[in-house]
C-alpha positions as CSV (number, residue, x, y, z in Angstrom):
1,X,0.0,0.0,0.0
2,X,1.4,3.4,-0.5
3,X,2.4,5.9,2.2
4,X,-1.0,8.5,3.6
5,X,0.6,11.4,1.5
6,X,-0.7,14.2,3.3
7,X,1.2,17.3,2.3
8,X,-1.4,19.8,1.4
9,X,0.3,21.1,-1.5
10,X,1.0,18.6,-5.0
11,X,3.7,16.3,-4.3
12,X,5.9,17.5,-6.9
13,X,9.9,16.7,-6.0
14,X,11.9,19.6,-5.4
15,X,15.6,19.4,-6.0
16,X,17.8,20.3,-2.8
17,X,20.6,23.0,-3.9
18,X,23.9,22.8,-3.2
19,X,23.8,26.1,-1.0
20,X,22.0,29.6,-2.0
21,X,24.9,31.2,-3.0
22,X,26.5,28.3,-5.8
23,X,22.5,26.7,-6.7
24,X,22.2,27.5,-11.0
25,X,23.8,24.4,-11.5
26,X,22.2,21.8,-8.8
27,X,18.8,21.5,-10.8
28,X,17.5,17.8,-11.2
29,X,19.9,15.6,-12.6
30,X,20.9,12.5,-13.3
31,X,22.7,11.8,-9.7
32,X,19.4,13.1,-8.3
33,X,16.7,11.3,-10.5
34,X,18.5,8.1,-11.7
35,X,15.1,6.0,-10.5
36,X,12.3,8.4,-12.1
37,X,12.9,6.5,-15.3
38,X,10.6,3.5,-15.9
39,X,12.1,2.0,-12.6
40,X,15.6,3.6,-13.0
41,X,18.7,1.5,-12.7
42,X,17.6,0.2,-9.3
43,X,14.4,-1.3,-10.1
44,X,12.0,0.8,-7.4
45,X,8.4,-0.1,-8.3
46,X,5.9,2.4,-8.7
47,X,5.3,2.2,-5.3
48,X,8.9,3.1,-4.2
49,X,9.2,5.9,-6.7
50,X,6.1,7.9,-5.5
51,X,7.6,7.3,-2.2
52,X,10.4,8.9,-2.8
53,X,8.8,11.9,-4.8
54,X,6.7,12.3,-1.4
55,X,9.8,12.5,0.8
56,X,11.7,14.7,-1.6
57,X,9.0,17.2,-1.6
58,X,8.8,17.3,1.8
59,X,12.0,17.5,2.4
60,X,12.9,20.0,0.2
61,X,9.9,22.4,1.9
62,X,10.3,21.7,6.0
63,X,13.6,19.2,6.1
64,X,15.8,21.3,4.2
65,X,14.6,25.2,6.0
66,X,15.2,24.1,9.8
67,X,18.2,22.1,9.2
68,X,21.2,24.2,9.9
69,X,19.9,26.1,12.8
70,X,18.7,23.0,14.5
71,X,22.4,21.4,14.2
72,X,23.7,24.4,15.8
73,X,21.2,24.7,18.9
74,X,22.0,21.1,19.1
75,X,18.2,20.8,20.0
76,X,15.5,18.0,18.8
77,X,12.8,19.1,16.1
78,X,9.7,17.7,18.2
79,X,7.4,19.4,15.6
80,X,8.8,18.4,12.3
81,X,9.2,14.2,13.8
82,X,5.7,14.7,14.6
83,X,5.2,15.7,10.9
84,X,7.4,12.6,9.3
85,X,4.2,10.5,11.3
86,X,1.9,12.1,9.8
87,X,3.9,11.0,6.5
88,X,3.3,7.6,7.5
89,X,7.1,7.2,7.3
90,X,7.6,6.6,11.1
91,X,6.4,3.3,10.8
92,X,7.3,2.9,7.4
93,X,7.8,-1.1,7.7
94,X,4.9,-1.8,9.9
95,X,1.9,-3.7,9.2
96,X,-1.1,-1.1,8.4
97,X,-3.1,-3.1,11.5
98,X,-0.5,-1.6,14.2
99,X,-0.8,1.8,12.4
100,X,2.5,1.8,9.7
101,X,2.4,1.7,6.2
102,X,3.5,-2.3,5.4
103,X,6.4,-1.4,3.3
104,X,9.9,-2.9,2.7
105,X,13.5,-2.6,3.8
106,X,14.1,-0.7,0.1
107,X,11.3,1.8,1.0
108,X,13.5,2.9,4.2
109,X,16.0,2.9,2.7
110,X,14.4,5.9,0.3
111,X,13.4,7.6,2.8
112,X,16.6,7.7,5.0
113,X,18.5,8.1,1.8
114,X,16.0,11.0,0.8
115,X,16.3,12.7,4.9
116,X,20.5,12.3,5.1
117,X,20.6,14.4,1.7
118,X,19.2,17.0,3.9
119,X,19.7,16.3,7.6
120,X,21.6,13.9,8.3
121,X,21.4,14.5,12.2
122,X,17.5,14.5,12.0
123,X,17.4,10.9,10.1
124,X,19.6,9.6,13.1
125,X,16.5,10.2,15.4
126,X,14.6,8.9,12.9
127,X,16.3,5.7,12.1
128,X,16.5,5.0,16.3
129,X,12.9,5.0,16.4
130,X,11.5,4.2,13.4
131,X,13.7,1.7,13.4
132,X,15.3,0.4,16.0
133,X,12.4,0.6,18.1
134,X,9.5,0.1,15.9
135,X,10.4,-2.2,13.4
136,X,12.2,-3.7,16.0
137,X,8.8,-4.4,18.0
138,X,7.3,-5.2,14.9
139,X,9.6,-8.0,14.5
140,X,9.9,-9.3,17.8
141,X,6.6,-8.1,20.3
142,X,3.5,-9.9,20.9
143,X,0.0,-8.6,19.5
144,X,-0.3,-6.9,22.9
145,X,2.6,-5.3,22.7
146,X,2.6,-4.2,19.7
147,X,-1.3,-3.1,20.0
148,X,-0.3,-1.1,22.8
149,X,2.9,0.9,21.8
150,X,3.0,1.0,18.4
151,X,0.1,3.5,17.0
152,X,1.4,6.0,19.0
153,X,5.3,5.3,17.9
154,X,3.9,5.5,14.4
155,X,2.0,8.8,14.5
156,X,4.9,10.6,16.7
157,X,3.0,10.8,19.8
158,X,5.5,8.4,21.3
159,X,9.2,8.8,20.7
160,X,11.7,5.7,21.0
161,X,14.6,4.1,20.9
162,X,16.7,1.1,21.7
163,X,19.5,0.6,24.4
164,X,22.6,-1.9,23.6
165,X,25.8,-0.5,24.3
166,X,27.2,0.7,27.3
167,X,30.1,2.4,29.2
168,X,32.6,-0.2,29.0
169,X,30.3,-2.5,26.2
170,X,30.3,-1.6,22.2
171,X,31.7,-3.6,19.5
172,X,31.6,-6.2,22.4
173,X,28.0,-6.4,23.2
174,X,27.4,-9.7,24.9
175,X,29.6,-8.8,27.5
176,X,26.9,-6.5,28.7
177,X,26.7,-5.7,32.3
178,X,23.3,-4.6,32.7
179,X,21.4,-7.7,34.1
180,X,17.8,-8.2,34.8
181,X,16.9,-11.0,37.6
182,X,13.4,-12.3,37.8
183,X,11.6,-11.6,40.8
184,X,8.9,-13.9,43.0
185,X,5.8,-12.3,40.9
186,X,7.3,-12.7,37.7
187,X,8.5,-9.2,37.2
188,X,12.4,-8.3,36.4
189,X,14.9,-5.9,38.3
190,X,16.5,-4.2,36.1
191,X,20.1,-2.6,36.9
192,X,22.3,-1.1,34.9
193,X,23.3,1.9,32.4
194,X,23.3,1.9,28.7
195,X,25.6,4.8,26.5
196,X,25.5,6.5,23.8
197,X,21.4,6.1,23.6
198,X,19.8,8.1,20.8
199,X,16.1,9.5,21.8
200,X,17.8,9.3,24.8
201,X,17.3,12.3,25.9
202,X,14.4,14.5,23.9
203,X,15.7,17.6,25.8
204,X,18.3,18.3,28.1
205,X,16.5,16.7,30.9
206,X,13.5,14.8,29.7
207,X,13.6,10.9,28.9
208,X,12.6,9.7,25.4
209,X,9.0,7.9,26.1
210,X,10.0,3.9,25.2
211,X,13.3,1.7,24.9
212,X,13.6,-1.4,23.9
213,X,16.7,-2.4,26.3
214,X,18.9,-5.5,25.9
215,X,20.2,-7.2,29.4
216,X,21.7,-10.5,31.0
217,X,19.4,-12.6,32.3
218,X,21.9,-15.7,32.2
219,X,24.3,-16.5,34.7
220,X,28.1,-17.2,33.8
221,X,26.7,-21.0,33.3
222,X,24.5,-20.0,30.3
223,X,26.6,-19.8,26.5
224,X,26.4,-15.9,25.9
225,X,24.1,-16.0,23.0
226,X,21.1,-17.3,25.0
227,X,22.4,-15.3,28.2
228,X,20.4,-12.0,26.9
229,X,16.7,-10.7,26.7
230,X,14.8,-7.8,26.0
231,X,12.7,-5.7,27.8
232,X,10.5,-2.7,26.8
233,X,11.2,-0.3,29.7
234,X,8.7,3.0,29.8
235,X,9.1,6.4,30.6
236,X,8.2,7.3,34.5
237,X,9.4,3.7,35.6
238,X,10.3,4.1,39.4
239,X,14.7,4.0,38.9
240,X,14.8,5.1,34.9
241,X,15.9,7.8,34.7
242,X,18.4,10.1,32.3
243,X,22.0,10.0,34.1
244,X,22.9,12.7,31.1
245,X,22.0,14.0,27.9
246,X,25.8,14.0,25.6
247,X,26.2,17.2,24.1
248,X,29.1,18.6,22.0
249,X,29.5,16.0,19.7
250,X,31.2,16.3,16.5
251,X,28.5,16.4,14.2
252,X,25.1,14.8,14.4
253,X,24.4,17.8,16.8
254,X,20.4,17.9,16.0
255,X,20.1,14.3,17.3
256,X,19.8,13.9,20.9
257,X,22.1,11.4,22.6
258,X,22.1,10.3,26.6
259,X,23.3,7.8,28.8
260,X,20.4,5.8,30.6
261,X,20.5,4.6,34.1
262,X,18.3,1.6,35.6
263,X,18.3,1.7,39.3
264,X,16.3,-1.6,40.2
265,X,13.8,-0.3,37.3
266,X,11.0,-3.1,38.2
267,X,9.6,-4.4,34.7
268,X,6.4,-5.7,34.5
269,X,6.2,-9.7,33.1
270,X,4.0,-8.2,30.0
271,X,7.1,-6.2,29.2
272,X,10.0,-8.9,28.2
273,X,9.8,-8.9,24.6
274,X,9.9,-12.6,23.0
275,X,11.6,-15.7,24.8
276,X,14.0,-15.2,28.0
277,X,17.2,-15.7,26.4
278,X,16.0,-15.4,23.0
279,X,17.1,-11.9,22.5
280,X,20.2,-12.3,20.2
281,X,18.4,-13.5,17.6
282,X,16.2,-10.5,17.7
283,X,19.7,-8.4,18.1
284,X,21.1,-9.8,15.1
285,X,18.2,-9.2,12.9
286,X,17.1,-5.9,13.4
287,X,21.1,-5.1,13.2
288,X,20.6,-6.1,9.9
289,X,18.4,-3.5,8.7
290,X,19.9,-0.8,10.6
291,X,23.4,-1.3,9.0
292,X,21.6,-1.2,5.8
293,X,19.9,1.9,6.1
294,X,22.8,3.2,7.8
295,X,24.5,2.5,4.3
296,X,21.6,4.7,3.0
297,X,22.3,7.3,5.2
298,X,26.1,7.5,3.9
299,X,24.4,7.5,-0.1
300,X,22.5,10.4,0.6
301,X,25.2,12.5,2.3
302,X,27.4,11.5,-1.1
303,X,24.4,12.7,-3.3
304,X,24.2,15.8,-1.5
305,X,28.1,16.5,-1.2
306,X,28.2,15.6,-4.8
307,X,25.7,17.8,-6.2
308,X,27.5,20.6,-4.2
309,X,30.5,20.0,-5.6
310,X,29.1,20.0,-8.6
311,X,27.8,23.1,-9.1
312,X,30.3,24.8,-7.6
313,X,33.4,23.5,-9.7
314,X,30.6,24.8,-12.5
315,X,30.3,27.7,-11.4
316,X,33.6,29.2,-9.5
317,X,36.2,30.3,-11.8
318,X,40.0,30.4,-11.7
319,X,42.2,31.4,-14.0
320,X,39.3,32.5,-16.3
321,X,37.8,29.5,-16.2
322,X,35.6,26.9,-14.2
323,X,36.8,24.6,-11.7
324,X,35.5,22.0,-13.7
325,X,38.0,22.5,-16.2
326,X,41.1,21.4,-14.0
327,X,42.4,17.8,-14.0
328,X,42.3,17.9,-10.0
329,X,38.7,18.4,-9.8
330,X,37.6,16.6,-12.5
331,X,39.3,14.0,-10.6
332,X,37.2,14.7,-7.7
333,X,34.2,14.7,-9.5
334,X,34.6,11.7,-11.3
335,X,36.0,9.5,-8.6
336,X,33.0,10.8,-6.5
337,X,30.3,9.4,-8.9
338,X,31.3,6.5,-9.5
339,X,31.7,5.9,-5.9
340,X,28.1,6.7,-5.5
341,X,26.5,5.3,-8.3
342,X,28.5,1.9,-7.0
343,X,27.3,2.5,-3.6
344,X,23.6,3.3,-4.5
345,X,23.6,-0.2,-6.4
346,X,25.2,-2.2,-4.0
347,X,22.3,-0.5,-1.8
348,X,19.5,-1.4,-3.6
349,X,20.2,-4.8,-4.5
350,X,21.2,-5.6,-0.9
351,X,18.0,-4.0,0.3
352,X,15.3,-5.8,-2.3
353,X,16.6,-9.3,-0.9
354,X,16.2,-8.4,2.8
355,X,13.6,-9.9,4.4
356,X,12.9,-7.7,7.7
357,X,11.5,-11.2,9.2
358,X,14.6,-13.5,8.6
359,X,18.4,-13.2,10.0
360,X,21.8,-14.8,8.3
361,X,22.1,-11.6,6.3
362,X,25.5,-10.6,7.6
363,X,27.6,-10.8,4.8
364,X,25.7,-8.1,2.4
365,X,24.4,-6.0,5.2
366,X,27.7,-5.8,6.8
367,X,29.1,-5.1,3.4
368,X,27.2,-2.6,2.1
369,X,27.6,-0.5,5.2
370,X,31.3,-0.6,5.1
371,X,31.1,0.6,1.3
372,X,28.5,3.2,1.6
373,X,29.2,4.8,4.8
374,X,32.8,4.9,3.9
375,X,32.5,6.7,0.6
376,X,29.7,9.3,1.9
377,X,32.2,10.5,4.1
378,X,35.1,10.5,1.2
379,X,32.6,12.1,-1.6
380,X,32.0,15.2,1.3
381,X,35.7,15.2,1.8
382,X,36.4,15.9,-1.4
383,X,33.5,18.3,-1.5
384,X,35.0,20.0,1.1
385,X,38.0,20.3,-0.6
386,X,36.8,21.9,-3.8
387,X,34.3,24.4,-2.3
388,X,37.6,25.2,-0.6
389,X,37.2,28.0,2.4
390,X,33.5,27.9,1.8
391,X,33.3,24.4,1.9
392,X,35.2,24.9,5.7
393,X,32.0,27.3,6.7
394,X,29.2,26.2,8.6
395,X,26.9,28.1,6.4
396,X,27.7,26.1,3.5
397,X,26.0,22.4,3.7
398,X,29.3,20.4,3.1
399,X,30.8,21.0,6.1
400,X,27.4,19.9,8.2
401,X,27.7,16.6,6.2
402,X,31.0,16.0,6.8
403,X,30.9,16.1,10.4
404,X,28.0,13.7,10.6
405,X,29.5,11.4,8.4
406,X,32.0,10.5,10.3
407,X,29.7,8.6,13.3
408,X,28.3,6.2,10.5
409,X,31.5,4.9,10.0
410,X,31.3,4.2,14.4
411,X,27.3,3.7,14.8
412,X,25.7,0.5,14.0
413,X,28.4,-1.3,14.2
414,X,32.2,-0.3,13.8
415,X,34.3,-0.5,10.5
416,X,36.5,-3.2,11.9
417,X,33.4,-4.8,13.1
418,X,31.9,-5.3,9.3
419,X,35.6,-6.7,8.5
420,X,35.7,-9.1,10.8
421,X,32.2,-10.0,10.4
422,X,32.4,-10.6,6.5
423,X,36.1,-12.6,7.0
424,X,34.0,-15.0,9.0
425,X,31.0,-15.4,6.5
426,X,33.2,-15.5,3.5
427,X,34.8,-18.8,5.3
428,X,31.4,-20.3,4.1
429,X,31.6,-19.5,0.7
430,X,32.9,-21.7,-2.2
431,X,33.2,-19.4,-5.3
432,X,32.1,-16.0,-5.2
433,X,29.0,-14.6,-6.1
């Protein structure tokens, strides 16, 4: 079914200029309309291209206007998330029964492609709870559950996220040390902190609504991968509470991230989400889509960066002539699209054989993360570097994507991570693919 397209004026994309000052030469283009095309090179159904017209427009009328003043305040754009639900896109992979609009992993991938192009920072939030908690839930919570929680998470009322590493626990995440121990009445205590939390914090000192919160519940007797379960733990829980909201990050500034502490947080039975124990499974599964549209995040900061660069090295002259003209920037240019184009493939075909209900996708998920996030933050690098001093100014949308590109190359799993990850898989394989 298609997205509830509620913008009151025709959806009718608007391209997203390189900056106001250097914009004659970012008008629709091949980099930005490769898919309008009777499916485009990456095969998006009809469904998937008016999709991505929706998000476009509205990014390119309320994404693109708060963006930049946003990322400096460092604050969290309560209004415009509650607009994305209205969108539908918030729980863009949900069934339509629990309120979402019953799409695929490709359609968040357009729409997380189509935000980072704009906001990077913004589609961080969105991706943690849109995500991370919703599809998550989706995945892995009962009817009741999901019945309860998930209307409101998919019309913005409710804001989420998911809690999995901690203080001294990343890359390494079943050594966790928050536990949960079941009480007499069937209830859990939960104790513990989790780091780095984003929808954390949706203010300096409010709590996000919901978290979906991974914890030990096996002893040192139990193999580690059926030692961990997950618990939904709610807002206003007696010993939840926000130990701090992290602020002066490097970039991703508009999207809030907090440390959460559980101090003998008592969990209600309803609230463990699946098996005791059976938690890994649903770890490694909704890690799956999150690398991937992680991936998308770094394809739409190269689009972006690219279509910067572009028209400035059109536009700016030297020597009496343009940018364009010089063998260093055409050597920018080209290397930077065919980076991207490679990236947006690899993309697209990982995402239209991912099933959101199945795991063993490691190889490809992991894969096209370490690609795309990788070469998003070398195509704004090199956009950057040929916008020159204006590229270095925070008024000029290069720099804003460079700094957040950066954290996807950290976030969903580390580089060295995906390497290590892949090494393994590949073990498996006979000839490749």
């Amino acid at each position: 079914m298609l997205l509830r397209p509620r913008l009151a004026r025709p959806l009718t994309r608007v391209p997203v200029m390189a900056s106001s000052r250097f914009s004659t030469a970012a008008a629709a283009s091949p980099v930005d309309d490769a898919d309008s095309l009777a499916g485009g090179p990456f095969g998006l159904s009809s469904e998937h291209r008016a999709l991505r017209e929706m998000v476009g427009a509205f990014v390119a009328s309320e994404v693109e206007p708060q963006a930049l003043v946003y990322n400096r305040e460092e604050k969290f754009n309560h209004a415009l998330f509650r607009r994305t639900g209205d969108l539908g896109l918030l729980g863009v992979t949900v069934d339509d029964e629990y309120g979402g609009s019953g799409m695929d992993a490709t359609a968040a991938c357009i729409v997380h492609e189509e935000l980072s192009a704009s906001d990077p920072a913004f589609c961080l939030s969105y991706l943690a709870h849109s995500q991370l908690f919703v599809n998550n839930l989706a995945r892995n919570g009962s009817h009741e559950q999901k019945s309860r929680l998930l209307p409101a998470a998919c019309t913005g009322e409710l804001i989420g996220g998911m809690g999995m590493s901690e203080p001294q626990a990343g890359t390494d995440v079943l050594g966790m040390g928050t536990k949960a121990t079941r009480l007499a009445d069937g209830s859990w205590s939960l104790r513990g902190a989790k780091m780095w939390i984003t929808n954390g914090a949706v203010s300096d000192t409010e709590l996000g609504d919901a978290f979906l919160v991974y914890a030990r519940t096996g002893g040192a007797d139990v193999r580690p991968s059926k030692a961990i379960s997950l618990f939904l733990v709610e807002k206003g829980m007696p010993g939840f509470s926000l130990g701090q909201r992290l602020k002066d990050k490097c970039g991703m500034r508009a999207s809030p991230t907090a440390e959460l502490v559980f101090d003998d947080v008592v969990v209600p039975a309803a609230n463990l989400v699946g098996e005791e124990g059976g938690a890994t499974v649903c770890m490694m599964r909704n890690l799956e889509i999150e690398r991937v549209v992680l991936a998308a995040m770094g394809v739409g900061i190269a689009r972006r960066s690219l279509q910067a660069m572009n028209a400035y090295a059109n536009e700016r002259k030297a020597f009496g002539q343009p940018l364009s003209n010089f063998g260093q920037i055409q050597r920018h240019l080209g290397e930077s699209y065919a980076e991207y184009m490679a990236g947006k493939h690899y993309l697209y075909s990982v995402a239209k054989g991912l099933d959101l209900d199945s795991a063993g996708n490691r190889l490809d998920t992991d894969g096209v993360k370490l690609f795309c996030t990788t070469m998003g933050k070398n195509v704004a690098d090199r956009a950057m570097q040929v916008l020159g001093g204006y590229g270095y100014m925070g008024d000029y949308v290069v720099e804003r994507l460079w700094r957040d590109a950066k954290l996807l190359e950290i976030g969903g799993g580390t580089l060295e991570s995906h390497q290590k990850n892949m090494a393994r898989e590949m073990q498996a394989l006979g000839a490749m693919p």
